[in-house]
C-alpha angles and dihedrals in degrees: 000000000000126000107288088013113133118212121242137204093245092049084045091048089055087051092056096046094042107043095023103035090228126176081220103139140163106254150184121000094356083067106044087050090055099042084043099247098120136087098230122025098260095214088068090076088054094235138100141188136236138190130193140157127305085256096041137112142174115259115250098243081051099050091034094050119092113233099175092247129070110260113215105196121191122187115195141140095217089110116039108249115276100358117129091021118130129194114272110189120213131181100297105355128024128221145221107241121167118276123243088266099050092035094055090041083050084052091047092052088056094058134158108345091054108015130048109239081209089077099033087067093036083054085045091055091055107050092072095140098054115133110258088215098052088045080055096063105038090050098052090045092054111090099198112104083197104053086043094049096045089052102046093049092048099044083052097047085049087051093222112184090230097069089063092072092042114106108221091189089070088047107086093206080175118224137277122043131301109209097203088178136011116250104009131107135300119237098199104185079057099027097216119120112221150184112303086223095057098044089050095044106108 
């Protein structure tokens, strides 16, 4: 930092990722409102999300410091570490923040306790140009029934052109049936019950 300079979480973030070789990263919807794939710029609301390995926790000059927005840190395994992150610049260093694909997975995996599925699948209608390649792998490398379920029946309901060219047989979407809230409606070819609002959203 210069002189009168005051840190920021993105600055502490690149330190993290730089000097620690953290899997750190920006997530979720942080990530799809910098990379302008959400529907509200998510630093309005003075809050961000992280994600990090299942072992992994923030450092305490990092969770003690106060940046001026609520930080919402999730640690989980259910995406290998720094797979599906592409490269954000800022000013003088630049960041490894999840893609469209991993960020919206990472949103997926919040739902529906701390993320609408609403605007899971209103993000989902909007990512109509991702690389099927890059949604494969990352697909076959998650390990949450849930979260592939949820996408997989979403990017089908948005008829996106890409999952035309995914191969579900090398998905393992698992057996039995996920609830993932309580009254709502069965989607049999997927077996998860969701929200009526959703179903019924054309």
């Amino acid at each position: 930092m210069r002189v009168g300079e005051k840190p920021t979480y993105q600055g502490a973030i690149y330190a993290l990722q730089k000097q620690s070789e953290s899997s750190v990263h920006i997530g979720g919807r942080t990530a799809l409102a910098l990379l302008g794939k959400a529907h509200y710029l998510e630093l309005s609301t003075q809050q961000i999300i992280l994600f990090g390995g299942s072992k992994e926790k923030l450092p305490t000059w990092f969770s003690t410091y106060n940046w001026g927005l609520k930080v919402n840190y999730f640690s989980s395994s259910f995406l290998p570490p720094k797979v599906g992150l592409e490269t954000l610049e800022q000013n003088t260093f630049s960041l490894q923040i999840s893609n469209p694909i991993r960020a919206l997975l990472e949103c997926l995996y919040l739902a529906p306790k701390k993320q609408e599925l609403m605007e899971c699948y209103e993000i989902m209608e909007g990512l109509n140009n991702l690389r099927p390649k890059q949604v494969q792998e990352l697909l076959e490398q998650c390990n949450s029934i849930k979260v592939k379920r949820l996408f997989l029946y979403m990017a089908e309901k948005a008829k996106h052109d890409w999952f035309n060219y995914i191969n579900l047989e090398k998905i393992d979407i698992g057996k039995g049936k996920r609830s993932i809230v309580k009254n709502g409606v069965f989607i049999s070819k997927y077996g998860i019950t969701i929200p009526k609002i959703l179903a019924n959203y054309e």
